[in-house]
N, C-alpha and C positions, 0 to 999 in steps of 0.2 A: 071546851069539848072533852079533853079528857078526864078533867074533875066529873063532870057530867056522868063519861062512861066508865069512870073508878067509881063512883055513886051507884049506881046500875047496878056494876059488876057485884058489889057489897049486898046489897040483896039478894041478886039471881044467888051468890055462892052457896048461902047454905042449903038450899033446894038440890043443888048439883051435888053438895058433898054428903047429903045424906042417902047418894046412890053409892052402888059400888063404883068403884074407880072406872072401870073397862065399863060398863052401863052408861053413866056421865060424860063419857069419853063419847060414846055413839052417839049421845040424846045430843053433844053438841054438834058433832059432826051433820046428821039429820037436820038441825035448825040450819046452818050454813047451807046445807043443798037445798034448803027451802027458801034460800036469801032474808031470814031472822039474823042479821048481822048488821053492826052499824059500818058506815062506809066514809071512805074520807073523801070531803070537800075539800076543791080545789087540788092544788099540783105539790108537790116537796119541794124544800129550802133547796136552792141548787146548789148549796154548797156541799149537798150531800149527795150529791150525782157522781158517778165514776164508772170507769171505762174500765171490767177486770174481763179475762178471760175473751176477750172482744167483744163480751157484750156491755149495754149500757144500762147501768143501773141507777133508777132514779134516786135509789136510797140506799142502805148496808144491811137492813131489818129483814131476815126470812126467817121461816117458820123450819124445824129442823125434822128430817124424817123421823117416820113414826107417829106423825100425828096425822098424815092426809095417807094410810098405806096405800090403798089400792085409787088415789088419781080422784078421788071424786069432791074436792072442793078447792081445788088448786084457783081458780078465778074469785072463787069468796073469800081464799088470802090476802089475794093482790087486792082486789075491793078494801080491804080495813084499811091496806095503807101499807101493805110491805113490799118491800122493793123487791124480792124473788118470793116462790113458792119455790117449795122440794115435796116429791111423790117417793112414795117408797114406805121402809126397803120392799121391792119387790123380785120372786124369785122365778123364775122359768115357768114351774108348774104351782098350781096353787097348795098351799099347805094350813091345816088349822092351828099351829104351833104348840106349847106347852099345855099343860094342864092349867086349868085355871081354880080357883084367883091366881092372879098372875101380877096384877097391878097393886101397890099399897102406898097409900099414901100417909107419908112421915110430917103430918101439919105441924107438930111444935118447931121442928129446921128447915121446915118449908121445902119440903123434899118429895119424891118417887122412888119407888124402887119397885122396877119391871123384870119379869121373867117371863116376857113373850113369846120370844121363839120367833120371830120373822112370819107369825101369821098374818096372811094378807091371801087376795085371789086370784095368784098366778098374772102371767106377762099378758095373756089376750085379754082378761078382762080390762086391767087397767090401758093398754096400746088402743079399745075400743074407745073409752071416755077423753084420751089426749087425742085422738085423730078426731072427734066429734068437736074440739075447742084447735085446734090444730091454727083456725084462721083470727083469733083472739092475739088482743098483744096481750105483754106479760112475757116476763122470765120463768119458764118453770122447769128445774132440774126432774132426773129421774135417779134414784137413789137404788141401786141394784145388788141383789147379793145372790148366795148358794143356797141350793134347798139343802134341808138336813141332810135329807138321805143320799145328797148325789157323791156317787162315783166319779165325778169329775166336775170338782167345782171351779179350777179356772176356764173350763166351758162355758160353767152357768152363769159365769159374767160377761165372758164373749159375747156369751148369746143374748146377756141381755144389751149389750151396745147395737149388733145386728137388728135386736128388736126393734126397739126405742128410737133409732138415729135419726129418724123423718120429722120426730115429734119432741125430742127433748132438746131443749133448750143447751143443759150439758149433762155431764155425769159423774154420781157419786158410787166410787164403788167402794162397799161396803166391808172390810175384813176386820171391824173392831167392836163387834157386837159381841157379850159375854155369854148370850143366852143358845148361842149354837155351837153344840162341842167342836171343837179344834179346831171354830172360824179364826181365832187369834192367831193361831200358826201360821196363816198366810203372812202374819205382818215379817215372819224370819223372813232375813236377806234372801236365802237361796229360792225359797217357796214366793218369794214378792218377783222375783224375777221371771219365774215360770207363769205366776198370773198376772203380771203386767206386758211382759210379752204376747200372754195368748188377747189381753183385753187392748193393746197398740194394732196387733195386725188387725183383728178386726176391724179397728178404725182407719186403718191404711186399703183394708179392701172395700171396702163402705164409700171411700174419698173416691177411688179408681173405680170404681164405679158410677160416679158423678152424683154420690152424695154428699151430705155436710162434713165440713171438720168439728166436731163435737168438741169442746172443752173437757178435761177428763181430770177429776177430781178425787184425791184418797183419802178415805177419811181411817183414820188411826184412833188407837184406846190411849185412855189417860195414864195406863198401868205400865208404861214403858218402861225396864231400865231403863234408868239414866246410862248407862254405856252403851245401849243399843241404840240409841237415838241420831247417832249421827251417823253409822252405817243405816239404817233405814234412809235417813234422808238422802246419804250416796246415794241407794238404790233408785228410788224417787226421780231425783235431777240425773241420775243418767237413764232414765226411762220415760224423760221430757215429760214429767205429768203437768197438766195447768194449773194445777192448785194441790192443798192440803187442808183440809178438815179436821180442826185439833179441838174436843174430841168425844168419843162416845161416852156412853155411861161406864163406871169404875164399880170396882166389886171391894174398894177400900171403904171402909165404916169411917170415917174420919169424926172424931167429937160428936159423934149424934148421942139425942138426947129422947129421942121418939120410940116407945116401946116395940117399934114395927122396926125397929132397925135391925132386927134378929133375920128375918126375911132376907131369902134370897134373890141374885137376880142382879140390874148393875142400876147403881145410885142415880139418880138427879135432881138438879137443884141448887138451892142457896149451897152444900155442903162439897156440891163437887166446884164451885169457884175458883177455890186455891191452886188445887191440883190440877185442872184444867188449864188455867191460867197459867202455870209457872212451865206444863205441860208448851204450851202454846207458844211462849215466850226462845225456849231452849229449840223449837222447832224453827222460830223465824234468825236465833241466833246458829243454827246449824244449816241454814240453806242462803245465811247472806243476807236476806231479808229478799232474796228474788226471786221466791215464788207466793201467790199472792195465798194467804192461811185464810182458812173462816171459823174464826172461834166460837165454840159453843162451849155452854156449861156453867150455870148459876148467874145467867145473867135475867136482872127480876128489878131493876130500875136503871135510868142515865147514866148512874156513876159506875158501875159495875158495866153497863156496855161500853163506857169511854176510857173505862181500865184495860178494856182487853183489844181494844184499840193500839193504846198505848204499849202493850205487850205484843202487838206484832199482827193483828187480825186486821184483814183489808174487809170482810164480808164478817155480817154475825147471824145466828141463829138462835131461836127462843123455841120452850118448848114448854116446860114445868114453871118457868116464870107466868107462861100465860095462866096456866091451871092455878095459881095462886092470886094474880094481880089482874087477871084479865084480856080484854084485849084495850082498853084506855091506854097500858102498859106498849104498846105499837109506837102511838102520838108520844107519849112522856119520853121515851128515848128519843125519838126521831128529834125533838123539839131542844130536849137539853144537849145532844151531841152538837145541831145548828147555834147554838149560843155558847158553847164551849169554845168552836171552830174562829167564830166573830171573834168573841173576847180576848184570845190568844194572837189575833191580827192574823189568821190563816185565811183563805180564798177557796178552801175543799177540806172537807173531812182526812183525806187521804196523808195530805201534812201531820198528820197526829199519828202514823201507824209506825209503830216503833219506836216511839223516843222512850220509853219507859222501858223495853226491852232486857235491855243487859242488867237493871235491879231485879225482874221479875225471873229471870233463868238463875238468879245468884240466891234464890232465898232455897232452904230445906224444904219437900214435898211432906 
């Protein structure tokens, strides 16, 4: 099956890549709402089943915001075969983000580089499409952030916890996108405090009210000092988050080789691997390894998802690996992580999270 849909995928691509990127991008989204998507047969390796955040995950494979923004193919995810969807980012009111082109793609490093801007269509459009699937299994996160223009963006994520809480599964909230000026200033100590506080009571008044306890997820830039990283994480474990998302796209040019690398906007891809990776690593060695990471970034085959595994990530997230390899690229991990787990004599995926750790936080970014 997945030679099958790596076979496929090698045809469909140059039809797709001889559109613009952000065009390609719709025409696949458009097919998935039309269920033109292959689907997986049968159930997952249970050895890749794990229990994070309370919920239960058949597999570690989601798909990373940005690619489903406004909610409308989160069931055609879970369909291919991945163990969560994520919806997102989405902002309070709707916005059309940057100017476009926006999207560029760097095929000689197998890379992206986006300067979207959080265009998506506001909190009621997409709260309409998850209350319409509301009674569907599946895990599906809702990945939330600030409009440009607001005047009070630890609101805009309150509110979007208030919004969401019926229908999301958990939440990722969003302060490490490069493409919204002075979203990264949330990640300072003092400003994480002011918006994790306003985005906890929320969920403390949501609870008292007799609704869910939502999982509540941060996701961070790869562009950290290294000195900053472990007060962030203070900040983090003493504002009880459920997770960490290590990490968004980087605005470092690292060895690129693609004439598009001039482009602005924040990388993804094979190129953000390292830096993501050693990013991810230094995070699971600054919180203990006790809160559970979901690594994202240049993961585009088996070895590369069971690296970042081995650095410290309990959940993973693909996104530019699909725009390169496909979706065949679901099954090829899923399949090589279950035979890696075997081989090593382990009983769960989960045995493998961290033992690489401490090499990958010790190399140079």
């Amino acid at each position: 099956m997945v030679h099958m849909l790596s076979t496929l995928y090698r045809f469909a691509r140059p039809a797709l890549f001889a559109l613009d990127p952000e065009d390609a991008h719709e025409a696949t989204i458009k097919a998935l709402e039309l269920g033109l998507h292959p689907r997986q047969l049968g159930t997952d390796d249970p050895v890749l089943r794990q229990t994070v955040f309370g919920l239960d995950f058949p597999n570690p494979i989601g798909v990373a915001a940005g690619y489903d923004k406004d909610a409308r193919v989160a069931d055609a995810v879970l369909a291919m075969g991945c163990g969560f969807a994520e919806i997102g980012t989405v902002t309070p009111r709707a916005q059309p983000g940057n100017l476009k082109p926006r999207i560029f793609r760097l095929v000689a490093d197998r890379a992206l580089i986006n300067s979207l801007g959080f265009n998506n269509g506001g909190h009621a459009a997409a709260l309409t499409r998850l209350e319409a699937r509301k009674e569907k299994p599946g895990i599906v996160g809702v990945n939330i952030g600030a409009n440009k223009d607001s005047t009070d963006r630890p609101g805009d994520y309150a509110r979007g916890i208030e919004t969401f809480s019926a229908v999301a599964s958990y939440f990722t909230v969003n302060i490490s996108s490069p493409n919204t000026p002075g979203l990264r200033d949330l990640q300072a100590p003092a400003a994480l405090d002011e918006l994790l506080a306003r985005v906890m009571e929320a969920r403390t008044r949501i609870v008292s009210q007799g609704g869910s306890r939502r999982p509540i997820i941060v996701k961070i830039a790869p562009d950290i000092a290294e000195q900053d990283i472990v007060p962030i994480c203070e900040r983090l474990i003493v504002h009880a988050v459920d997770g960490i998302a290590v990490s968004n796209t980087t605005l470092a040019r690292d060895g690129l080789t693609d004439a598009q690398a001039t482009k602005s906007g924040g990388l993804s891809g094979r190129p953000l691997f390292r830096r993501s990776t050693i990013m991810l690593a230094r995070v699971f060695e600054a919180t203990g390894g006790k809160i559970p990471l979901i690594g994202i970034g240049g993961i585009d085959n088996g070895d590369a998802a069971l690296e970042k595994i081995e650095a410290g990530a309990t959940l993973l997230q693909l996104y530019t690996g699909l725009v390169y390899a496909g979706p065949g690229l679901i099954s090829e991990i899923k399949s090589h992580l279950a035979r890696e787990v075997r081989r090593r004599g382990y009983s769960d995926v989960g045995a493998l999270r961290g033992t690489k750790a401490q090499q990958w936080a010790a190399l140079p970014l």
